[in-house]
C-alpha positions as CSV (number, residue, x, y, z in Angstrom):
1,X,-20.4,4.5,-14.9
2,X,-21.5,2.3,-11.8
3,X,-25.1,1.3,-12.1
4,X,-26.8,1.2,-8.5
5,X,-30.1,-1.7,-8.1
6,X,-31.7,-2.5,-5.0
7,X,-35.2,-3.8,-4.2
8,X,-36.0,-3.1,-0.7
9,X,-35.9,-0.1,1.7
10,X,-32.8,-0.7,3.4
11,X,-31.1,-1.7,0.1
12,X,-32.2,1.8,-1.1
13,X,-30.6,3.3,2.1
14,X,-27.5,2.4,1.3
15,X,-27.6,2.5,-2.2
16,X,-28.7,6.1,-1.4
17,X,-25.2,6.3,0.4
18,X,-23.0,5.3,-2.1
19,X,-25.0,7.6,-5.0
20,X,-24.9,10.7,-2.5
21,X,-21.1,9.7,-1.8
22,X,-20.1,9.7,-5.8
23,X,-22.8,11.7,-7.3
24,X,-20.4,11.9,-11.0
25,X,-19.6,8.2,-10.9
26,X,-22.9,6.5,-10.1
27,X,-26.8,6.1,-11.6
28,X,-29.5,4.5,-10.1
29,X,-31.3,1.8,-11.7
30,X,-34.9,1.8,-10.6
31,X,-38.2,-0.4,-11.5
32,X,-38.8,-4.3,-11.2
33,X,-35.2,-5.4,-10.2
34,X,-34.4,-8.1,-13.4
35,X,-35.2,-5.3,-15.9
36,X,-32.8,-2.9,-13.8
37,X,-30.1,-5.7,-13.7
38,X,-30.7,-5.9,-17.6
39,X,-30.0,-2.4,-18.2
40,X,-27.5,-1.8,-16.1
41,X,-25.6,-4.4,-17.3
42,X,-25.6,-3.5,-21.0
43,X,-25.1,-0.2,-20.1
44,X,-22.1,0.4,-17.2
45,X,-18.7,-0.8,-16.6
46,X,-19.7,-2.1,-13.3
47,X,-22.7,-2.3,-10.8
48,X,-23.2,-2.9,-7.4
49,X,-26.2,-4.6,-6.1
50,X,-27.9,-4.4,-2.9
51,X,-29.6,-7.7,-3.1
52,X,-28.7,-11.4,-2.0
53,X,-25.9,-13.0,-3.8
54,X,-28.1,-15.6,-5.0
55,X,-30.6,-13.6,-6.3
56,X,-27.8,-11.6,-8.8
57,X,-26.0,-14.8,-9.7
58,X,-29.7,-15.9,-11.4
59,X,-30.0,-12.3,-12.6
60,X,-26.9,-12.0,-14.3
61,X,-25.8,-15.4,-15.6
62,X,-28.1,-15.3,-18.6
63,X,-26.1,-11.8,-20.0
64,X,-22.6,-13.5,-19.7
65,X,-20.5,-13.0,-22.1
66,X,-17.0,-13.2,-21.1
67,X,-14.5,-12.1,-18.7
68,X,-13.0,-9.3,-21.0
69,X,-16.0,-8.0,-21.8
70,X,-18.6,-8.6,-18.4
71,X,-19.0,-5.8,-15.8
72,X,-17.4,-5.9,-12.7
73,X,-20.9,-6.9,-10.1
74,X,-20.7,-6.1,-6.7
75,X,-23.1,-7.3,-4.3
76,X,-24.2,-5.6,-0.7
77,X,-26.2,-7.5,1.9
78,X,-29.2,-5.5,3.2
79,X,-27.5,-5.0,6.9
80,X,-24.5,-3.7,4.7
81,X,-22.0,-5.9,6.5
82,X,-20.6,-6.8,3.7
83,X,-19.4,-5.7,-0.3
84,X,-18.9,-9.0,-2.1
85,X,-16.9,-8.7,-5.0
86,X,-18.9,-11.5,-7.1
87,X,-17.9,-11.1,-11.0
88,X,-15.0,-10.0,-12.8
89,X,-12.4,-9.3,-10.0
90,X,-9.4,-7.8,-12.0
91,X,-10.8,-7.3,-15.4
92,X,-14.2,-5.8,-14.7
93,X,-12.8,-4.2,-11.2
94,X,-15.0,-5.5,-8.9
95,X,-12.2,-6.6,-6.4
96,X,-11.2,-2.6,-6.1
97,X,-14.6,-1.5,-6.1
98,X,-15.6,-3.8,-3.4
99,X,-13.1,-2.3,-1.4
100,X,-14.2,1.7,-2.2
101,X,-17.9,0.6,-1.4
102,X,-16.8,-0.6,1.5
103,X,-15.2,2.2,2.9
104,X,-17.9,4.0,2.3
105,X,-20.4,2.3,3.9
106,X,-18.0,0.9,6.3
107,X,-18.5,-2.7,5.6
108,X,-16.1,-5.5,5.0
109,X,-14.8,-5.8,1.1
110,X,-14.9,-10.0,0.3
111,X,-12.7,-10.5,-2.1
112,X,-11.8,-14.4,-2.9
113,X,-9.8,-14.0,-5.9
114,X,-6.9,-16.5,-5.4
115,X,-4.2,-13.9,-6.1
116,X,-5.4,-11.1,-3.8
117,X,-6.1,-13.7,-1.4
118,X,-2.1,-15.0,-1.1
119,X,-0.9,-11.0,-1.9
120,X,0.2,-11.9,-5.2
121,X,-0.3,-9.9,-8.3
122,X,-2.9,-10.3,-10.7
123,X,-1.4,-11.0,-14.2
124,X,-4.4,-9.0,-15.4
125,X,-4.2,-6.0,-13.1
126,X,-0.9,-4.9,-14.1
127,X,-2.4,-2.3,-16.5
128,X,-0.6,-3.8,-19.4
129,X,-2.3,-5.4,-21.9
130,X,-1.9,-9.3,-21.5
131,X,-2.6,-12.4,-23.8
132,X,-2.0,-16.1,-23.1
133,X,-2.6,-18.4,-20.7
134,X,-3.0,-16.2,-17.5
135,X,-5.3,-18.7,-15.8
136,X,-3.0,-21.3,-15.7
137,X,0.5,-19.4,-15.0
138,X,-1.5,-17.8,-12.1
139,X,-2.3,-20.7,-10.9
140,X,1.1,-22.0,-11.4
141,X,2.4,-19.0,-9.1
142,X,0.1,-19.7,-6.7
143,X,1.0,-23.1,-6.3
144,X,4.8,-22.5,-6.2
145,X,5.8,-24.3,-9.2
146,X,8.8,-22.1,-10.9
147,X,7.7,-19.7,-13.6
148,X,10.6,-17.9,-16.3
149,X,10.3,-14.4,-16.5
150,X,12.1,-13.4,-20.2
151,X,11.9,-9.4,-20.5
152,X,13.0,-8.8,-23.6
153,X,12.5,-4.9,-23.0
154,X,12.7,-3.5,-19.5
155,X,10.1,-2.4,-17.6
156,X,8.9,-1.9,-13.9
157,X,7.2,-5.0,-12.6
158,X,5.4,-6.0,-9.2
159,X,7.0,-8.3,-6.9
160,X,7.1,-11.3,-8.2
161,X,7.2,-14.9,-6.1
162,X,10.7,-16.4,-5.2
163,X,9.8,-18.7,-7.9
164,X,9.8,-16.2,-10.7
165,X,13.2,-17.5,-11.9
166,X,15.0,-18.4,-15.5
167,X,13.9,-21.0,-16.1
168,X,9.9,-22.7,-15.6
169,X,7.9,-24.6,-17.3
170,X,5.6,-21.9,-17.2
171,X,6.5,-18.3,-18.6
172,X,6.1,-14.5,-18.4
173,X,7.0,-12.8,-21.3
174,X,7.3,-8.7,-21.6
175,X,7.6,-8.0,-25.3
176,X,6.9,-5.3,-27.4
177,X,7.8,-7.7,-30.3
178,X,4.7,-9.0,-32.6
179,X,4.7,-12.4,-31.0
180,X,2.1,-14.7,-30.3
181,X,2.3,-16.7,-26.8
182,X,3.4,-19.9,-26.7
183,X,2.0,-23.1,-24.7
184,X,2.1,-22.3,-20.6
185,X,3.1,-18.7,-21.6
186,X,1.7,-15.2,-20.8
187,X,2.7,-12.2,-23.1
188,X,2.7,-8.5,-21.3
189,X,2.9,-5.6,-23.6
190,X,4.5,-2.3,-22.1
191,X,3.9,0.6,-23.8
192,X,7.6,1.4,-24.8
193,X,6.6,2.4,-28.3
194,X,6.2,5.7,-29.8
195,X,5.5,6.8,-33.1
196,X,6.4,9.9,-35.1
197,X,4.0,11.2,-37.6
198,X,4.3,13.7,-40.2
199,X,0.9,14.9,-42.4
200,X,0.4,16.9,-45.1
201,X,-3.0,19.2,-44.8
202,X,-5.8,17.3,-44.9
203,X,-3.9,13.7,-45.1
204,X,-6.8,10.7,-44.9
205,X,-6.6,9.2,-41.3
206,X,-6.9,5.4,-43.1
207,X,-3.7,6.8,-44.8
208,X,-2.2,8.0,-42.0
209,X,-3.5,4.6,-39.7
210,X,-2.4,2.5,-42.4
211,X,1.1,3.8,-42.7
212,X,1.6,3.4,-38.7
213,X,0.3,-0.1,-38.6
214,X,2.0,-1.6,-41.8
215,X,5.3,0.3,-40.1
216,X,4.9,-1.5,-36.9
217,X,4.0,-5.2,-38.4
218,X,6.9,-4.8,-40.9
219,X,9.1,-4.3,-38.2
220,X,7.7,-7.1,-35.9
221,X,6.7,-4.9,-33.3
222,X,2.8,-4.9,-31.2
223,X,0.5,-2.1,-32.0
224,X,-0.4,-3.4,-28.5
225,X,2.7,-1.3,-27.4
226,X,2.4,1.3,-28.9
227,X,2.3,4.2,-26.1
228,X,1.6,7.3,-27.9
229,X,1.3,9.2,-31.7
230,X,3.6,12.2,-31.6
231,X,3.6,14.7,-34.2
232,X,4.7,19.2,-34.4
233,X,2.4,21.3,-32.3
234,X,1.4,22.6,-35.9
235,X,-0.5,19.5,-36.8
236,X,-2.3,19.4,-33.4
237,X,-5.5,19.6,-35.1
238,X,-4.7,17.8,-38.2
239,X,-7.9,15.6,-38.6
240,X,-6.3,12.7,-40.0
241,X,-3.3,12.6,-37.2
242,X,-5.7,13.3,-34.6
243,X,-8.1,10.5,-35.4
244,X,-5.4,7.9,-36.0
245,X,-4.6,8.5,-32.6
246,X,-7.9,8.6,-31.8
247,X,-8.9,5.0,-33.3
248,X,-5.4,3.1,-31.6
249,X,-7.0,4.1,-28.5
250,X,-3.7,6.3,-27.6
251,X,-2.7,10.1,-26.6
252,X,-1.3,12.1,-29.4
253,X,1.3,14.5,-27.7
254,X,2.6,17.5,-30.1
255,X,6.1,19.3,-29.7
256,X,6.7,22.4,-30.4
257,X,9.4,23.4,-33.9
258,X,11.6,24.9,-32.3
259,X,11.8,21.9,-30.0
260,X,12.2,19.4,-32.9
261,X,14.5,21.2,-34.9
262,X,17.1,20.2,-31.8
263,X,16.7,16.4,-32.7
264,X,19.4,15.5,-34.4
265,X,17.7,13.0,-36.9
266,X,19.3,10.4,-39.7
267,X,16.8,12.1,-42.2
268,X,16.2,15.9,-42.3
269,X,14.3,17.4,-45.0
270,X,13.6,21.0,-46.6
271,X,10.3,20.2,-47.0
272,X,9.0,20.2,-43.2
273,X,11.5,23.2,-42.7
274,X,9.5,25.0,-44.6
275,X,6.4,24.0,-43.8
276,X,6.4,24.1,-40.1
277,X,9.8,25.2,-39.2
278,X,11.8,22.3,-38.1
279,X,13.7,19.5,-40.6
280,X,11.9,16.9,-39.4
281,X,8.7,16.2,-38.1
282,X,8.5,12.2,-37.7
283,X,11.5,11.1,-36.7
284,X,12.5,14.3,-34.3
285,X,8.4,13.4,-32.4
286,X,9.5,10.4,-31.9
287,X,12.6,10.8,-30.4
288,X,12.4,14.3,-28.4
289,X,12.6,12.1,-25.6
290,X,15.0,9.9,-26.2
291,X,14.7,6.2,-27.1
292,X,16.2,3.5,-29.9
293,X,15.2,4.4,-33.6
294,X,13.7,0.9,-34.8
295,X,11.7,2.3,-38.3
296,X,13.8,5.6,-39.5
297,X,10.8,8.0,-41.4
298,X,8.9,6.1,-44.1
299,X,6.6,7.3,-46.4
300,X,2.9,6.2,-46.9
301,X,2.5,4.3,-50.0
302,X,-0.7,6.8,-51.8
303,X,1.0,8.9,-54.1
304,X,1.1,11.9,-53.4
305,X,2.1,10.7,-49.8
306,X,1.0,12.6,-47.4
307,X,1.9,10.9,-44.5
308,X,5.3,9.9,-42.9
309,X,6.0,7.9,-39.8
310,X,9.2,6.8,-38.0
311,X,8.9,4.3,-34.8
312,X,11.3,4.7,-31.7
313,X,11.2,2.4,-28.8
314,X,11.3,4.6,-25.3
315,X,13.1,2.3,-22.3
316,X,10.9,1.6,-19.3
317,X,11.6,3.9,-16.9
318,X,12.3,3.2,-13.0
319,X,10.1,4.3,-10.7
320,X,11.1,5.5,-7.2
321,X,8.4,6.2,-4.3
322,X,9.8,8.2,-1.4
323,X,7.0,6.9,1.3
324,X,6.2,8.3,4.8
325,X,5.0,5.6,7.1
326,X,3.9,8.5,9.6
327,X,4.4,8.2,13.3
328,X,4.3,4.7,13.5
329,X,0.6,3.6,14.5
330,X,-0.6,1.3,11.9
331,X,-3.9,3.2,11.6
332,X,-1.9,6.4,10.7
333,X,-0.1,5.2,7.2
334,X,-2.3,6.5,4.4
335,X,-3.8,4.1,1.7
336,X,-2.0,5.6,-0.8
337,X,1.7,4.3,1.3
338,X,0.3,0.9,1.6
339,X,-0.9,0.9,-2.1
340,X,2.9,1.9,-3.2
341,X,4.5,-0.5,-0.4
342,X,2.3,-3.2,-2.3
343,X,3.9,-2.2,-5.6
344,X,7.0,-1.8,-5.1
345,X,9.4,-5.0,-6.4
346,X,12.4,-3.3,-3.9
347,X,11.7,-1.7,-0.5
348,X,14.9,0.0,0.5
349,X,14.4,1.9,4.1
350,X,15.9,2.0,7.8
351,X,15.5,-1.5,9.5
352,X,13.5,-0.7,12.3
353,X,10.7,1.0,9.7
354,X,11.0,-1.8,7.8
355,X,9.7,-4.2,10.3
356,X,6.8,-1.9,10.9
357,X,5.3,-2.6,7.4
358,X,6.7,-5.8,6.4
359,X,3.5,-7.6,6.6
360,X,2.4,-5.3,4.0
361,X,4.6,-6.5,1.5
362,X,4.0,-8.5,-1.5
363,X,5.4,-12.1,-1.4
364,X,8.6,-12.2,-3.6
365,X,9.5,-7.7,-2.8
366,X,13.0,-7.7,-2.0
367,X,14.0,-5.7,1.1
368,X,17.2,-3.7,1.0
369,X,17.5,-2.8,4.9
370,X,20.4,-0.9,7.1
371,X,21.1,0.5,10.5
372,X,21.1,4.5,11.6
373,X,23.7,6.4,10.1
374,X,23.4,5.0,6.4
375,X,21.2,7.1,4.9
376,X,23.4,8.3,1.8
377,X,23.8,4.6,1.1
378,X,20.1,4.3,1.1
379,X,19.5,7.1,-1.0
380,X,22.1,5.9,-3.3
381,X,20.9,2.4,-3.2
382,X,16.9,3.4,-4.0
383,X,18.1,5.7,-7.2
384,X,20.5,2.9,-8.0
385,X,17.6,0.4,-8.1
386,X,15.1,2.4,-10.0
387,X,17.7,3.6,-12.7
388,X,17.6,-0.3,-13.3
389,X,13.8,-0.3,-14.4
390,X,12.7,-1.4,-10.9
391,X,9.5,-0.2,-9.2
392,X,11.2,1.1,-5.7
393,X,9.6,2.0,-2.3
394,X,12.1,3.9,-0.1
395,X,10.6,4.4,2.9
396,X,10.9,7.1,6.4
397,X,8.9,7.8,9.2
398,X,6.4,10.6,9.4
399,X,6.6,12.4,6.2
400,X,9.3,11.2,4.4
401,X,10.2,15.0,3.2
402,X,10.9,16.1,6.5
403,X,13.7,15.4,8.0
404,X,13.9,12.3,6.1
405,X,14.5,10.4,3.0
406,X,12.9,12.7,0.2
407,X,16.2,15.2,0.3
408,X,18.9,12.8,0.2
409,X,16.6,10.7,-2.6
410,X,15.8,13.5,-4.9
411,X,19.7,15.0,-4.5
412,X,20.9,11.7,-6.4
413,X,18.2,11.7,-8.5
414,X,17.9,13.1,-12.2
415,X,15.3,13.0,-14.8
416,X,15.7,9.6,-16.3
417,X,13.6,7.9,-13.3
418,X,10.4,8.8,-12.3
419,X,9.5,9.9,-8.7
420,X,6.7,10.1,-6.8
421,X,6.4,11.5,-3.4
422,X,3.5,9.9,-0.8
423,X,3.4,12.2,2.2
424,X,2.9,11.0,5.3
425,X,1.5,12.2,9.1
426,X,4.6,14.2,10.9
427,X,5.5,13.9,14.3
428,X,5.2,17.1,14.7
429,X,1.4,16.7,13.6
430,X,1.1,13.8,15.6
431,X,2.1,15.2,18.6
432,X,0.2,18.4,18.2
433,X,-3.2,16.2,18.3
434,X,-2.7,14.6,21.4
435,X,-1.5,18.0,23.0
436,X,-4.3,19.5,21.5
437,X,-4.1,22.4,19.3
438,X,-0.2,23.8,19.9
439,X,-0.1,24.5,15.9
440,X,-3.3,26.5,16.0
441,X,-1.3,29.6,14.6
442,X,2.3,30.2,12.7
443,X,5.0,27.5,13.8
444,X,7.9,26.2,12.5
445,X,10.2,23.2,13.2
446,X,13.9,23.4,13.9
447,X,16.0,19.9,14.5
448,X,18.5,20.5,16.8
449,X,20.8,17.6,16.2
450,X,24.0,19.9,14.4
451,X,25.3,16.6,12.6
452,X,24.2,18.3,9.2
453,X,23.9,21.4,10.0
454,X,26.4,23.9,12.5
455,X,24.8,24.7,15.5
456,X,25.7,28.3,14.5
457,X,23.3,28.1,11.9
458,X,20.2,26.5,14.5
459,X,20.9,28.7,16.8
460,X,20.4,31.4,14.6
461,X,17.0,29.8,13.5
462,X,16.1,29.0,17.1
463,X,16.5,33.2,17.6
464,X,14.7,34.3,14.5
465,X,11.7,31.9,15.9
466,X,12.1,33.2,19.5
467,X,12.0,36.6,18.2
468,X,8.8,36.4,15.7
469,X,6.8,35.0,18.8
470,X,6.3,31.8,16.3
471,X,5.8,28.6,17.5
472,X,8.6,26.3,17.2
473,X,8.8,22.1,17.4
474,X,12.0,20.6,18.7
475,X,13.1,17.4,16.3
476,X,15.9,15.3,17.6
477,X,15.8,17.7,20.8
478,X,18.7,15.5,22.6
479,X,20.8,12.5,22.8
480,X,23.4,11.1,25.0
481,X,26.3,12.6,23.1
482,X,24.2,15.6,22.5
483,X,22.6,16.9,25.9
484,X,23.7,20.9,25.6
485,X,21.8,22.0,22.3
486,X,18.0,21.6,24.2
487,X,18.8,23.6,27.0
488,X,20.6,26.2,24.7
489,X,17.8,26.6,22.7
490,X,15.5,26.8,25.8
491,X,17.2,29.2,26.8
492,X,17.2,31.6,23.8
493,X,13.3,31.4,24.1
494,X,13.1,32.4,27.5
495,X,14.5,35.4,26.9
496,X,11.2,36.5,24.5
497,X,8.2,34.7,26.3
498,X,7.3,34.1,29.8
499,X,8.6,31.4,32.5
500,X,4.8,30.0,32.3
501,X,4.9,29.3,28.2
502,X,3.2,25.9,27.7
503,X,5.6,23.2,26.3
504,X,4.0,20.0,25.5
505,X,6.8,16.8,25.7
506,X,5.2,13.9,23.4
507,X,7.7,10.6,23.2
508,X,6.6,7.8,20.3
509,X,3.8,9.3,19.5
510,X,0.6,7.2,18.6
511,X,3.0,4.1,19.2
512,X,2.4,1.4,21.7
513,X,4.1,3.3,24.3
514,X,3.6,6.7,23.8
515,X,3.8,9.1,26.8
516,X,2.6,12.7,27.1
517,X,2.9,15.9,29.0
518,X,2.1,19.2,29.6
519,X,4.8,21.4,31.7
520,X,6.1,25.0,31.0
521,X,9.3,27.0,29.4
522,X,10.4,27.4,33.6
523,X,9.4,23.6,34.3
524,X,11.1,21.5,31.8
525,X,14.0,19.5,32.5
526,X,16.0,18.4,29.2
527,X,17.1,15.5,31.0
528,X,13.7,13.7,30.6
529,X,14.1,14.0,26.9
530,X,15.5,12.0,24.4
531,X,15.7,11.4,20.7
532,X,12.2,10.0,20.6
533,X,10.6,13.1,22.0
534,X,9.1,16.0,20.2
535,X,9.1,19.2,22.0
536,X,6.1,22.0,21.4
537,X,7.1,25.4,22.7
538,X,3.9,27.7,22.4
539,X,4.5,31.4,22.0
540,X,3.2,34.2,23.9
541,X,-0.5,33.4,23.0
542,X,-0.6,30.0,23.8
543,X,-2.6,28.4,26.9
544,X,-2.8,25.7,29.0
545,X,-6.9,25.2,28.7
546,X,-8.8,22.1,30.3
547,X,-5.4,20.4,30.2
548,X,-4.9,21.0,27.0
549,X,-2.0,22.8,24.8
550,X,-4.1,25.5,22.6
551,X,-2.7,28.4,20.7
552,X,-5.7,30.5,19.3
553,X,-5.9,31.2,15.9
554,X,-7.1,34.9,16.8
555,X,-10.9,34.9,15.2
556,X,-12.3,38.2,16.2
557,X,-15.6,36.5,17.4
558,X,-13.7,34.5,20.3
559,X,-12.9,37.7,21.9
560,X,-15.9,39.0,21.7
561,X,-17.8,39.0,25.1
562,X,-20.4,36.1,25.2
């Protein structure tokens, strides 16, 4: 919850804002202002204050505690110029939540974090849990002195600076082992562990919790790790199991017998089999989805036992974002692309998109760019990358699913990455807004460029369209060693809809030197178009009205007489 103080009318204005704007997120602290400040700050994860930073640094400083435990305090000047992230950045969250307030009250987020401000990742905003010295290898980043990354498991990182090397006087360590940090040395704990459990009805959960933790120390490894308590769908509601889970603050994810009894496991028994229908119950959970058996299935030590467990250790698994950039104007790439361009440890995408974003990047991403023509390379080389455990942005224009990167990507691609698709603005959309409203009604795009596909097989599309009165957006609409296919396909139009059809002829749209026009099927000469052009071809409906490209939607009350 994110408490919400102010103390004077315009405070309460914008305060107002933010509650009305997140009405299940927020609550309003009102009264005398220190007793607000007091409660909310015992009693939410974070607060933002519409008061004068001064005024909340006296306020608060009396209820600090620490940096793991504090809120995150956000403060908003009365004019609302401003969201100043004041306390607890990364931990507490007040660095993101500057940013959210700001964009809704369109102010400016102030955020003076020392990593955010040089664009390098916070050591304690990586979502994995951290111990050691971060303030000091931070600072060591920052200042450029060389740092050792040892990964003794795998796992998808951040960029990291150039100086992220072997060796350093200063270290990062990713470990699921049960390892303290040494001097100068910070200690990340993925979540590659996964634990198995077996329970007998009714089975204590201080039985069950103490035979997953003593299996876990005994074999060296982190509880911090662990990632998730697996068990047969039968035992979903087995209290002990389910409070286990409940109490190591992880998901407990069930399986179904039938399932389980497909695990081919060092350890089957007739006693599960006939209990719940599959021969084993720890060891198969825990390694349904693949993995490295480190603790084969071990018993609880209360006798009867009525617990088992068995410990696997899941790899980290690549990550691959297929981004669209959209049309190219900087204002037009959706926070969610610039949040996964800021991820991403390897950018792989067409040169020329690549220098659109490149000040985007995070110091130390390394940028796998080629020229046109090399897109099965770059599909290859993405899928190649995250297979390795890398966190991979490849990138297209528009939406990277049409006509682009997504298809080639996700052909190469199986199920032992993950992939997440960020759509982006089309050209065709981005065309059709500063014609006007071409798209109003059905439509459909067709590229005309036949090196993937026979011309046969467009102009067989390009017919279908003409003939549903649909319509249709020209990609790739000519080139110098292509200058027949546009007229072609004109042509096949003109023989459903009339000489005066609007077609709107938009070339780089929403870039620096976009160009527009408005002409008709009779009018337009395929000579003044080229591969940067999009072509709109209306269909019968469509009109040319105040200069604008419109095809109605066909509501019954604009054809009623006014």
């Amino acid at each position: 919850m994110i408490g919400l103080i102010s103390a004077t009318a315009a405070g309460a204005a914008a305060r107002d804002r933010l509650a009305a704007a997140w009405p299940d997120r927020t609550r309003v602290y009102e009264g005398p202002v220190p007793d607000a400040v007091r409660a909310a700050f015992a009693e939410c994860e974070r607060l933002v204050c519409f008061l004068a930073t001064g005024a909340v640094v006296r306020l608060v400083a009396p209820l600090l505690a620490g940096k793991t435990s504090d809120p995150g305090v956000v403060c908003v000047d009365e004019a609302g110029r401003f969201a100043v992230s004041l306390l607890g950045g990364h931990g507490g969250g007040a660095n993101d939540l500057a940013r959210a307030v700001a964009e809704v009250l369109g102010a400016e987020p102030v955020v003076t974090t020392a990593t955010d401000a040089a664009g390098l990742p916070g050591l304690d905003t990586l979502g994995l849990p951290v111990e050691g010295e971060v303030a000091a290898v931070s600072r060591a980043l920052l200042d450029g002195e060389a740092v050792a990354l040892r990964a003794d498991v795998a796992w998808p990182l951040p960029p990291l600076p150039v100086t992220v090397t072997d060796e350093g006087r200063y270290t990062i360590r990713v470990t699921d082992r049960l390892t303290g940090p040494a001097e100068g040395e910070v200690v990340l704990r993925p979540p590659t562990l996964v634990v198995g459990v077996g329970a007998s009805k009714g089975a204590p959960v201080e039985e069950v919790l103490a035979l997953v933790e003593g299996a876990l120390r005994e074999a060296g490894l982190s509880a911090a790790s662990l990632a998730e308590l697996a068990t047969v769908d039968a035992k979903a509601g087995e209290r002990g199991v389910v409070e286990a889970a409940r109490r190591l603050g992880v998901p407990l994810v069930t399986y179904a017998a039938e399932e389980l009894a497909r695990v081919e496991v060092p350890n089957p028994s007739d006693a599960p089999l006939a209990a719940v229908g599959t021969p084993s119950v720890a060891e198969a959970a825990a390694l349904v989805r693949g993995g490295e058996l480190l603790v084969p299935k071990s018993k609880s030590a209360a006798r009867p036992a009525m617990a088992t467990c068995a410990v696997v250790r899941r790899p980290g698994r690549g990550r691959l974002a297929v981004v669209g950039l959209g049309p190219g104007a900087r204002d037009l790439l959706t926070p969610r692309a610039r949040d996964e361009l800021r991820r991403a440890s390897v950018l792989v995408g067409l040169d020329q998109y690549v220098d659109q974003i490149r000040d985007l990047l995070r110091p130390g991403t390394r940028v796998l760019e080629s020229g046109l023509g090399a897109e099965e390379e770059r599909a290859r080389t993405a899928v190649a990358e995250a297979r390795r455990g890398q966190a991979v942005a490849l990138i297209g224009s528009g939406d990277a699913g049409v006509y682009a990167m997504a298809s080639p990507a996700l052909a190469e691609a199986s199920d032992d990455i993950d992939v997440v698709g960020v759509p982006g603005v089309t050209a065709a959309l981005a065309a059709g807004a500063i014609l006007g409203a071409p798209l109003g009604h059905d439509h459909v795009s067709i590229s005309l460029s036949d090196l993937h596909t026979p011309w046969e097989v467009i102009e067989r599309r390009v017919r279908a369209a003409a003939e549903a009165d649909i319509v249709v957006t020209f990609y790739n609409p000519r080139s110098r060693g292509r200058d027949w296919q546009l007229p072609k396909a004109l042509a096949i139009l003109a023989e459903h809809r009339r000489p005066a059809t609007p077609v709107g002829v938009v070339r780089n749209a929403s870039r620096a030197d976009e160009s527009s026009r408005l002409t008709t099927l009779a009018a337009l000469d395929p000579a003044t178009v080229d591969m940067m052009t999009v072509v709109t071809v209306g269909n019968t409906a469509t009109r040319e009205i105040a200069g604008r490209m419109v095809t109605p939607r066909g509501y019954r009350w604009q054809e009623e007489p006014q």
